[in-house]
PDB file of the backbone (N, CA, C, O) and the ligand in Angstrom, with CONECT records:
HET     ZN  A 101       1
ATOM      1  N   UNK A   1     153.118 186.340 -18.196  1.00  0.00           N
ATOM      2  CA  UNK A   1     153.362 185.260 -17.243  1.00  0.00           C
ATOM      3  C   UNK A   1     152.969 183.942 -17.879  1.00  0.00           C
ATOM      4  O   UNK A   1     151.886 183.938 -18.463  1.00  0.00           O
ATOM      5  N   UNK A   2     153.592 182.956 -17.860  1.00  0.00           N
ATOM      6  CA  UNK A   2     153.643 181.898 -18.611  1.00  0.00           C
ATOM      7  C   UNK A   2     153.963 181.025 -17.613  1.00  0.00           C
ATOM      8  O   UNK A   2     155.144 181.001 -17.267  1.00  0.00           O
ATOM      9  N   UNK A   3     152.865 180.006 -16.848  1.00  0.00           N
ATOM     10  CA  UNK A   3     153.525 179.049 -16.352  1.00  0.00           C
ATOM     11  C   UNK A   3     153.646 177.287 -17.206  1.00  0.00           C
ATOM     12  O   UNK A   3     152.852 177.159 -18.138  1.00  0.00           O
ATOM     13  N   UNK A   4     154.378 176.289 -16.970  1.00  0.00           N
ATOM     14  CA  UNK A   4     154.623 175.404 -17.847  1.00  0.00           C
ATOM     15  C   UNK A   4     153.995 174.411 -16.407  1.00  0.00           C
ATOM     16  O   UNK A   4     154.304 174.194 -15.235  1.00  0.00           O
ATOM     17  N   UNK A   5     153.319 174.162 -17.043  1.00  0.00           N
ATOM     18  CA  UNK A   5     152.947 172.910 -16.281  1.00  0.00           C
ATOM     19  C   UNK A   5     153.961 171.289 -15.999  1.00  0.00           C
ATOM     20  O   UNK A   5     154.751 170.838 -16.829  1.00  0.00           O
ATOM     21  N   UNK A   6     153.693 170.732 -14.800  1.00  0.00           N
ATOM     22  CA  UNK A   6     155.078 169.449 -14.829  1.00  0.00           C
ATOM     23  C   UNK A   6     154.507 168.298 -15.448  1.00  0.00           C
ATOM     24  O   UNK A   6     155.209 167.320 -15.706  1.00  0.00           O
ATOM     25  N   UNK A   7     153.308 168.337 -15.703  1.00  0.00           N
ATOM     26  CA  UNK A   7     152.960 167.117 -16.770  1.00  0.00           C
ATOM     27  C   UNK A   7     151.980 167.540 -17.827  1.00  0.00           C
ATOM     28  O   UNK A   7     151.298 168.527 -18.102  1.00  0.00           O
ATOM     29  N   UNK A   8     152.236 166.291 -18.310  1.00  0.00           N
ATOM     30  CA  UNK A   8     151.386 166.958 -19.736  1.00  0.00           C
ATOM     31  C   UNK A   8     149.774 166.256 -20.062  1.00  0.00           C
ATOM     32  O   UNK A   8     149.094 166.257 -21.088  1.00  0.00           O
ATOM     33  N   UNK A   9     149.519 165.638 -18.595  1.00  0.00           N
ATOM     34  CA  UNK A   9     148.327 165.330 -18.933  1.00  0.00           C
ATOM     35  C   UNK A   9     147.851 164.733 -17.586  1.00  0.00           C
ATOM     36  O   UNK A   9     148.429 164.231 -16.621  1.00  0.00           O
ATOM     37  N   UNK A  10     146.209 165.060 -18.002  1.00  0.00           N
ATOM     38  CA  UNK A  10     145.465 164.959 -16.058  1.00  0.00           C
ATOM     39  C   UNK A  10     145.951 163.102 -15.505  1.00  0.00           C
ATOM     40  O   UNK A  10     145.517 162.109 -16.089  1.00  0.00           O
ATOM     41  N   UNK A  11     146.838 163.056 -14.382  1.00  0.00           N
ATOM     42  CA  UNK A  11     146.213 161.651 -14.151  1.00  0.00           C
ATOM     43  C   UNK A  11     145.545 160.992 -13.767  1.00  0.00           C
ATOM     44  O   UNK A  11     145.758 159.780 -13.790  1.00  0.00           O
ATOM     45  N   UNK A  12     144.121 161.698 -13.098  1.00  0.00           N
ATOM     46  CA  UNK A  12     143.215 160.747 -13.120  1.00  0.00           C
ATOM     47  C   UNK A  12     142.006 160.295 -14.421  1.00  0.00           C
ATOM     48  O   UNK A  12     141.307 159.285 -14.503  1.00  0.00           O
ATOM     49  N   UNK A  13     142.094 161.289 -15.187  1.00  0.00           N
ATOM     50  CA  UNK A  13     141.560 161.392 -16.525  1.00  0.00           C
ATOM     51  C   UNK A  13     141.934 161.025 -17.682  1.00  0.00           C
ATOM     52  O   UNK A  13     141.144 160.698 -18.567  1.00  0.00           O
ATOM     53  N   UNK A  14     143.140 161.041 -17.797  1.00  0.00           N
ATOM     54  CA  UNK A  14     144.062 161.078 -18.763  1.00  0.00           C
ATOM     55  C   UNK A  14     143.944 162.778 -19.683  1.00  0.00           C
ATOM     56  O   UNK A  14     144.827 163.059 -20.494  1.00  0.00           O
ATOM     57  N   UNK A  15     142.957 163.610 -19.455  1.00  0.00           N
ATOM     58  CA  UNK A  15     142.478 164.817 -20.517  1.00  0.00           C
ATOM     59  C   UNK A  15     144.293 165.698 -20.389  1.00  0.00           C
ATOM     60  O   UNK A  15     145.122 165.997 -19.529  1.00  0.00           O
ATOM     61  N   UNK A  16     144.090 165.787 -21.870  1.00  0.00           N
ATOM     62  CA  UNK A  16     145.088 167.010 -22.198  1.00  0.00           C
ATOM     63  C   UNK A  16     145.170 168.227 -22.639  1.00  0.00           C
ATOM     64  O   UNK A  16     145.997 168.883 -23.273  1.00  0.00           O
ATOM     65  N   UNK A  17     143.659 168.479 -21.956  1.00  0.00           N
ATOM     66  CA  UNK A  17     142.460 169.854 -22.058  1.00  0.00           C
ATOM     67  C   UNK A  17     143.563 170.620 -21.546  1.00  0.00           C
ATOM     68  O   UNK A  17     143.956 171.543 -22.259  1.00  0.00           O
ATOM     69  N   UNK A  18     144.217 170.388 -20.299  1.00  0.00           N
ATOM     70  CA  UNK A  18     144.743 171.735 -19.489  1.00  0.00           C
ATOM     71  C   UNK A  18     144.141 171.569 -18.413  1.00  0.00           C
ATOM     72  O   UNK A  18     143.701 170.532 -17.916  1.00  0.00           O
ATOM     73  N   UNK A  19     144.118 173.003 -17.915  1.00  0.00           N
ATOM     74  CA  UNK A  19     143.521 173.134 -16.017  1.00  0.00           C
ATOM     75  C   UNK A  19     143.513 174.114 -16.103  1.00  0.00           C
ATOM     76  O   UNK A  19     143.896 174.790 -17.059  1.00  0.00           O
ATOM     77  N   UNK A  20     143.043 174.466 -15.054  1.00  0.00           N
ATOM     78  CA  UNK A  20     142.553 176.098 -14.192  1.00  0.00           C
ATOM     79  C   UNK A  20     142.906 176.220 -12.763  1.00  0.00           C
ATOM     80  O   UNK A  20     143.242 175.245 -12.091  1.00  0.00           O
ATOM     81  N   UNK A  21     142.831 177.385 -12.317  1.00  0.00           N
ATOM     82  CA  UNK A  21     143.241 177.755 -11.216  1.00  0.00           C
ATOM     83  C   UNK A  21     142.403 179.012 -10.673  1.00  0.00           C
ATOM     84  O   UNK A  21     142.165 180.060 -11.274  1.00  0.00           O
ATOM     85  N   UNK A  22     141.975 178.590  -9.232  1.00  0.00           N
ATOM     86  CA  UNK A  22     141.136 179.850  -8.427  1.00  0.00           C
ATOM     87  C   UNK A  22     141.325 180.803  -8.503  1.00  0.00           C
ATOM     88  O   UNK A  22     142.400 181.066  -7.963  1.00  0.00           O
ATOM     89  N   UNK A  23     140.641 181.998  -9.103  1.00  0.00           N
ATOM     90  CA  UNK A  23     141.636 183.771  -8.224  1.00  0.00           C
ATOM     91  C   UNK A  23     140.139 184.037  -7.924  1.00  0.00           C
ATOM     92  O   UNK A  23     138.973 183.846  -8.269  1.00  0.00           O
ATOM     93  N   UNK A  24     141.108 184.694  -6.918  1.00  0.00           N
ATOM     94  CA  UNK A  24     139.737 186.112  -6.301  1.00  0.00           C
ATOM     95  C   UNK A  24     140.489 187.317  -6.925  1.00  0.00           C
ATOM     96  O   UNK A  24     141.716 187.386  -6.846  1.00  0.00           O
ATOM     97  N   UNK A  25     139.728 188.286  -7.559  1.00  0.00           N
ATOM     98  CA  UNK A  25     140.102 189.473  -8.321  1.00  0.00           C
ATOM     99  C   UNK A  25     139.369 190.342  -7.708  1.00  0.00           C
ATOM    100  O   UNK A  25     138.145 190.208  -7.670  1.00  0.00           O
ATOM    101  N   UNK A  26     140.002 191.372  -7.132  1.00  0.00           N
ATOM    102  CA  UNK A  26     139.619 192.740  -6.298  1.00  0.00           C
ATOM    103  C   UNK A  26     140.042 193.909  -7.245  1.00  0.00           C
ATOM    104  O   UNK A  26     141.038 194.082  -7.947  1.00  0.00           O
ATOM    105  N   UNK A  27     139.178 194.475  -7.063  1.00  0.00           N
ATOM    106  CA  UNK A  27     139.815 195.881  -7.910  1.00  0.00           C
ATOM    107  C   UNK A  27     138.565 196.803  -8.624  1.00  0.00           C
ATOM    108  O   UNK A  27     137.421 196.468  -8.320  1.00  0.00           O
ATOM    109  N   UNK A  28     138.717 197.795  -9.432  1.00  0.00           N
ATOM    110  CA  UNK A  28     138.069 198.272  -9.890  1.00  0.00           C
ATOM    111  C   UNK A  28     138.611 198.585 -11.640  1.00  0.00           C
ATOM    112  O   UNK A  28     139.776 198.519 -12.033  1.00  0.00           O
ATOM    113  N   UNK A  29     137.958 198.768 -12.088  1.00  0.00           N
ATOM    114  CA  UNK A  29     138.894 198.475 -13.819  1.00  0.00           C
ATOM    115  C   UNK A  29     138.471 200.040 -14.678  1.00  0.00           C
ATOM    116  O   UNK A  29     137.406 200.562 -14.348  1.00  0.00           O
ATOM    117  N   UNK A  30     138.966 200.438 -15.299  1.00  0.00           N
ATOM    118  CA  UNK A  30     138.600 201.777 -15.790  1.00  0.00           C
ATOM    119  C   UNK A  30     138.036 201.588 -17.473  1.00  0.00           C
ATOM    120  O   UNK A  30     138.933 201.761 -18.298  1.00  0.00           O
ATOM    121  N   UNK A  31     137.009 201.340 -17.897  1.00  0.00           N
ATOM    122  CA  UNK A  31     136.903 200.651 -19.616  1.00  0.00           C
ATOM    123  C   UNK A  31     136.248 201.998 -20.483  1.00  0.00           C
ATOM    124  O   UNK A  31     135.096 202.422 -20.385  1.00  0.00           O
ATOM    125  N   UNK A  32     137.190 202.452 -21.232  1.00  0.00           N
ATOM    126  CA  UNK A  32     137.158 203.174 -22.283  1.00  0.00           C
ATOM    127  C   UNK A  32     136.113 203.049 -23.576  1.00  0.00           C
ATOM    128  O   UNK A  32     136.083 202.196 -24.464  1.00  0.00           O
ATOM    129  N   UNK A  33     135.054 204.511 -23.296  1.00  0.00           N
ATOM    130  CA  UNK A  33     134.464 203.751 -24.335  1.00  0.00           C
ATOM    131  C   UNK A  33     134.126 205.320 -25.022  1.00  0.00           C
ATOM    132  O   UNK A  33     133.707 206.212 -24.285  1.00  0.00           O
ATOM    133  N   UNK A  34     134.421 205.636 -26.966  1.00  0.00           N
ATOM    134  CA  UNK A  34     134.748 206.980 -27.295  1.00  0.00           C
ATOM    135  C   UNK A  34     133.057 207.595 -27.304  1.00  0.00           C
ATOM    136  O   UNK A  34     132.011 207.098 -26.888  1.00  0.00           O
ATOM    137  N   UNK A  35     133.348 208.809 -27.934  1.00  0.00           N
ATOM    138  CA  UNK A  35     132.188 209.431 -27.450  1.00  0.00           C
ATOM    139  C   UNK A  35     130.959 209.235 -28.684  1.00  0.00           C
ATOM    140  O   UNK A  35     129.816 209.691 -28.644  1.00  0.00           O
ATOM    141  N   UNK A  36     131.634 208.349 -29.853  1.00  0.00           N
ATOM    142  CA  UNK A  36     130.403 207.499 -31.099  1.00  0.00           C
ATOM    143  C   UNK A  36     130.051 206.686 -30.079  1.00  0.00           C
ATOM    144  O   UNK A  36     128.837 206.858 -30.197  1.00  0.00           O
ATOM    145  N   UNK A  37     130.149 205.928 -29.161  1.00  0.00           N
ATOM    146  CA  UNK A  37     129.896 204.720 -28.901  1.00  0.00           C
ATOM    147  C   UNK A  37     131.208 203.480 -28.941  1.00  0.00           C
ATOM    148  O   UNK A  37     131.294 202.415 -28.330  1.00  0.00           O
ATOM    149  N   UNK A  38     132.161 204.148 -29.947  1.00  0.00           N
ATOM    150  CA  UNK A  38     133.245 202.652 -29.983  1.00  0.00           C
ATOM    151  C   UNK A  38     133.914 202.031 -29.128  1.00  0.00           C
ATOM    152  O   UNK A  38     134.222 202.969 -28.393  1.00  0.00           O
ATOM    153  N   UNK A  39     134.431 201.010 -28.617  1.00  0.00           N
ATOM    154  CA  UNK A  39     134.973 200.542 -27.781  1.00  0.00           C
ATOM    155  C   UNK A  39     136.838 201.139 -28.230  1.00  0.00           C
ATOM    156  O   UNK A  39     137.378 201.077 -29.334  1.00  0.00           O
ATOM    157  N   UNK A  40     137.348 201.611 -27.076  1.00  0.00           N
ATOM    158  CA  UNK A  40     138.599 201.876 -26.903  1.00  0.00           C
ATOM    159  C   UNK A  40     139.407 201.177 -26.565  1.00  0.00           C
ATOM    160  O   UNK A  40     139.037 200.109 -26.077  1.00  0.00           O
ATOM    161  N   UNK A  41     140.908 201.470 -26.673  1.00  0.00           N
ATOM    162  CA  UNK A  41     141.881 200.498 -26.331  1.00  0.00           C
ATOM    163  C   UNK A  41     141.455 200.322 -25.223  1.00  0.00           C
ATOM    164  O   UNK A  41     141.411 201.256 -24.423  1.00  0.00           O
ATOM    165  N   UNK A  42     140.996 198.948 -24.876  1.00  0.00           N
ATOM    166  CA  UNK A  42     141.204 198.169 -23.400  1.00  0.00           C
ATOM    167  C   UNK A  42     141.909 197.384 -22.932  1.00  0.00           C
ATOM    168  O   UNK A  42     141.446 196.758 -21.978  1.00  0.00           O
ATOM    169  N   UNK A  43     143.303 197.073 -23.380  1.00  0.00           N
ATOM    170  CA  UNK A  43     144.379 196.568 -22.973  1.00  0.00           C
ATOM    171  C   UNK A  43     144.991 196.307 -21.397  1.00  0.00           C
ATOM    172  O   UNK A  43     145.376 195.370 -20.697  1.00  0.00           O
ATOM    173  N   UNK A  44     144.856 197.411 -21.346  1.00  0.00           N
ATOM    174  CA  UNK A  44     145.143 197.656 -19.534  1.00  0.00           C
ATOM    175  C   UNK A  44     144.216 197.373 -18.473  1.00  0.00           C
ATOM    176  O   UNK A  44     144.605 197.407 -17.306  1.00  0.00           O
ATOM    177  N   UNK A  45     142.735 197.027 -18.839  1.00  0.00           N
ATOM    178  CA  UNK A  45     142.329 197.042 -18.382  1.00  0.00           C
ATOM    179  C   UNK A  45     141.988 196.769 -16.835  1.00  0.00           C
ATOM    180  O   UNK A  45     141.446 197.352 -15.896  1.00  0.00           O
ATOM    181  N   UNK A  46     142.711 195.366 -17.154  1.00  0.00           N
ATOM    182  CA  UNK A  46     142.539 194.118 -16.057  1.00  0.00           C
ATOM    183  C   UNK A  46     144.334 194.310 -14.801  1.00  0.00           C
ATOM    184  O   UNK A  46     144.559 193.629 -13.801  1.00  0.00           O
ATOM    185  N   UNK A  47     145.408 195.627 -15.484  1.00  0.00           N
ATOM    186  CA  UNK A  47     146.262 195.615 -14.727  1.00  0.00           C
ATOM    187  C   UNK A  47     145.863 196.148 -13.518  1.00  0.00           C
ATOM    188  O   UNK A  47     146.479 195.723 -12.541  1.00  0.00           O
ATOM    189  N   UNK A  48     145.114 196.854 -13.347  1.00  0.00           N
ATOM    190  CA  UNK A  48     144.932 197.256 -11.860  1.00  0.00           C
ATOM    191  C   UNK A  48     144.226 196.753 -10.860  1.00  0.00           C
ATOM    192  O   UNK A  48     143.960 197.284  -9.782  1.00  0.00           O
ATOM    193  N   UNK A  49     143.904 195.600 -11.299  1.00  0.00           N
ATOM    194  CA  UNK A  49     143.292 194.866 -10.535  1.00  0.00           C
ATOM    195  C   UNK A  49     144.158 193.446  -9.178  1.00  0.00           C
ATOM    196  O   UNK A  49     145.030 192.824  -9.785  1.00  0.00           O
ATOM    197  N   UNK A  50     144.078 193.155  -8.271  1.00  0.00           N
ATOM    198  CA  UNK A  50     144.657 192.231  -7.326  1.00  0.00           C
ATOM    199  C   UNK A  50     144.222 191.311  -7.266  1.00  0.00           C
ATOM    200  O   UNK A  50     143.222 191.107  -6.578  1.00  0.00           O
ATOM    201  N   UNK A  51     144.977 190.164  -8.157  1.00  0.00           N
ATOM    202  CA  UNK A  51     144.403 188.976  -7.894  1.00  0.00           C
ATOM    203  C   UNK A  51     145.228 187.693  -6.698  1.00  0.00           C
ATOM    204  O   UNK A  51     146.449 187.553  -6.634  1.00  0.00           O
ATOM    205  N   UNK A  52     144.324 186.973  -5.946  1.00  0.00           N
ATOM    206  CA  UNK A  52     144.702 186.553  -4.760  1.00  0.00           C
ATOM    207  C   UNK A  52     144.480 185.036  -5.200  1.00  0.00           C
ATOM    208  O   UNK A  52     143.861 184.876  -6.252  1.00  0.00           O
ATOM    209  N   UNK A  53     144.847 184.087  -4.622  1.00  0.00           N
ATOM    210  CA  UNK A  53     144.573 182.697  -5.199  1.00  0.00           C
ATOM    211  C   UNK A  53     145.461 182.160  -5.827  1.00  0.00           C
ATOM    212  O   UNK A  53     146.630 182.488  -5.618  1.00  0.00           O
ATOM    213  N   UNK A  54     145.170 181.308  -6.650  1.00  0.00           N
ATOM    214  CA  UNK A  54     145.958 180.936  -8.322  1.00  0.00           C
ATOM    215  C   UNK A  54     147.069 179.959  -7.351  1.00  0.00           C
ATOM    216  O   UNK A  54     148.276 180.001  -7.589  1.00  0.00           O
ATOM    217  N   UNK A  55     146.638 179.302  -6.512  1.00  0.00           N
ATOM    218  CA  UNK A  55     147.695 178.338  -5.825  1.00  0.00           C
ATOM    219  C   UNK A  55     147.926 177.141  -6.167  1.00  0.00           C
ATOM    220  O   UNK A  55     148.978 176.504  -6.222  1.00  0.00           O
ATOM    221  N   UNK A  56     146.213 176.709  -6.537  1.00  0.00           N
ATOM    222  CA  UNK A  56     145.995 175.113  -6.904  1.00  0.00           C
ATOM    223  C   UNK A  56     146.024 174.601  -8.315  1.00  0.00           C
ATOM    224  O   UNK A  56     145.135 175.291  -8.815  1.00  0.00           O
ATOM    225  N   UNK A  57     146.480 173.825  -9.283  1.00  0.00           N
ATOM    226  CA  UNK A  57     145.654 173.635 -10.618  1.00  0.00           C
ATOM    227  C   UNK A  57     144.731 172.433 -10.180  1.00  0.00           C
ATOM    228  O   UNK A  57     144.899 171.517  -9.375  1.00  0.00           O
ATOM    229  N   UNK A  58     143.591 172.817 -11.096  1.00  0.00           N
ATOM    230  CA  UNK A  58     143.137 171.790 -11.428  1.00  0.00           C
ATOM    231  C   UNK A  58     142.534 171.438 -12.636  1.00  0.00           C
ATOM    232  O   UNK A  58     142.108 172.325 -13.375  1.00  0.00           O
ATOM    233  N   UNK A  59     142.411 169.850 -13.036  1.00  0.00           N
ATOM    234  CA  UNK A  59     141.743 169.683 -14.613  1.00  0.00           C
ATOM    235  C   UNK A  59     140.892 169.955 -15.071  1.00  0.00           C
ATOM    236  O   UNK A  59     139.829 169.827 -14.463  1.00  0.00           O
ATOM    237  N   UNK A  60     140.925 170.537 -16.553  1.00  0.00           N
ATOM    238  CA  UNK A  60     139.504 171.437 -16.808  1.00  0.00           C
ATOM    239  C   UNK A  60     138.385 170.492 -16.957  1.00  0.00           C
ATOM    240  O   UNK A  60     137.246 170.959 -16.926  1.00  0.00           O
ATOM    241  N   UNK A  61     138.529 169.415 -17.090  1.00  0.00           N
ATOM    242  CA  UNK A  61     137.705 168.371 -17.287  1.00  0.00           C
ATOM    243  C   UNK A  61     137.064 167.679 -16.292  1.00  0.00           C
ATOM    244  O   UNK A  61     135.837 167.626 -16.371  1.00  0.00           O
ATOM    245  N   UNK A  62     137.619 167.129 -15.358  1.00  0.00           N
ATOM    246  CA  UNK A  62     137.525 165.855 -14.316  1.00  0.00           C
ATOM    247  C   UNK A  62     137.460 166.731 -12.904  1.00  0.00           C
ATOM    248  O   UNK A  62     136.808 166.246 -11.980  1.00  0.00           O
ATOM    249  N   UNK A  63     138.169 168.104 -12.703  1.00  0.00           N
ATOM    250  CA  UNK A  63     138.523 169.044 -11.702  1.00  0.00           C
ATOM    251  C   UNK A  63     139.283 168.875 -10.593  1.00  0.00           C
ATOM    252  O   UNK A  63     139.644 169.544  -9.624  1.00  0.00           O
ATOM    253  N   UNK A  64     139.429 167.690 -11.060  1.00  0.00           N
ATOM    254  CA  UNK A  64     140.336 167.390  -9.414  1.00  0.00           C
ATOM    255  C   UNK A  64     141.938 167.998  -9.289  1.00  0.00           C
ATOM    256  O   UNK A  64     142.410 168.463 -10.326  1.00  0.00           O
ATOM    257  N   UNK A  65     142.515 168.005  -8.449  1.00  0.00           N
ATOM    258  CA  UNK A  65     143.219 168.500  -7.975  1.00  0.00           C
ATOM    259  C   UNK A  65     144.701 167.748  -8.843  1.00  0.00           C
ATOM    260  O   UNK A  65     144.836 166.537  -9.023  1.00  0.00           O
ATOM    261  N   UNK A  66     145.749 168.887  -9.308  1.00  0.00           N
ATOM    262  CA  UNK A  66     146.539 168.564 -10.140  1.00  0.00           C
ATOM    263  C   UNK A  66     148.015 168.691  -9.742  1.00  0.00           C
ATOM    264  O   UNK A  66     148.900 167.939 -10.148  1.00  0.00           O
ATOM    265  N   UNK A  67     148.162 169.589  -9.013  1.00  0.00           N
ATOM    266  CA  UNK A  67     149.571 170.046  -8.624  1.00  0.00           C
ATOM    267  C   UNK A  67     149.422 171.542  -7.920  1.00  0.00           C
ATOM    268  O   UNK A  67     148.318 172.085  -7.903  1.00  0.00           O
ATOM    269  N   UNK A  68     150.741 172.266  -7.265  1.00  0.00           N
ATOM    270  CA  UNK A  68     150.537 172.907  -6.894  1.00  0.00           C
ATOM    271  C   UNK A  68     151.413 174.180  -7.904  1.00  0.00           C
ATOM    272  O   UNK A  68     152.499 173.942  -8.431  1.00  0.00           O
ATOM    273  N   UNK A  69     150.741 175.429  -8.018  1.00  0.00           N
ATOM    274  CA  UNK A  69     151.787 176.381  -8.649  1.00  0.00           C
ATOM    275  C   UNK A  69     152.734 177.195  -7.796  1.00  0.00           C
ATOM    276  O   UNK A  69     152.602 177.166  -6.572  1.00  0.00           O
ATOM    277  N   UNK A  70     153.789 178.000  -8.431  1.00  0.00           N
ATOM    278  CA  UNK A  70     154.426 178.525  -7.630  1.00  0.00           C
ATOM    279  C   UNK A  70     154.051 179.969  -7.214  1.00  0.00           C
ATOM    280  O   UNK A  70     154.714 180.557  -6.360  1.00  0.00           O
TER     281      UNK A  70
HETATM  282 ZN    ZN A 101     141.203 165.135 -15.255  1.00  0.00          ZN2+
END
């Protein structure tokens, strides 16, 4: 998932840090780990999880409010 943002920079800041966006993440995650101790493919980890939110951006810098996503 790739969203493109409609501008390319905060306007009350001017920062061209980027932004963030709220989630609430529900779920439970299953993390693979072998029987030395090594960490296993954890790729999938984070698919079973429900994330709710992700409506607002805002600047990673200044935080204020940027646009809305779809
Ligand atoms: Zn800003």
């Amino acid at each position: 998932m790739k969203n493109i943002a409609p501008i390319k920079e905060c306007p009350h800041c001017g920062s061209d840090e980027g932004y963030y966006t709220k989630m609430q993440v529900t779920g439970s995650v299953r993390y693979h780990i072998g029987f030395d101790g090594s960490e296993r493919d954890n790729g999938d980890m984070y698919e079973h999880l429900t994330h709710k939110g992700g409506k607002v951006a805002y600047c990673s810098d200044c935080k204020k409010k940027l646009f809305k996503l779809n």
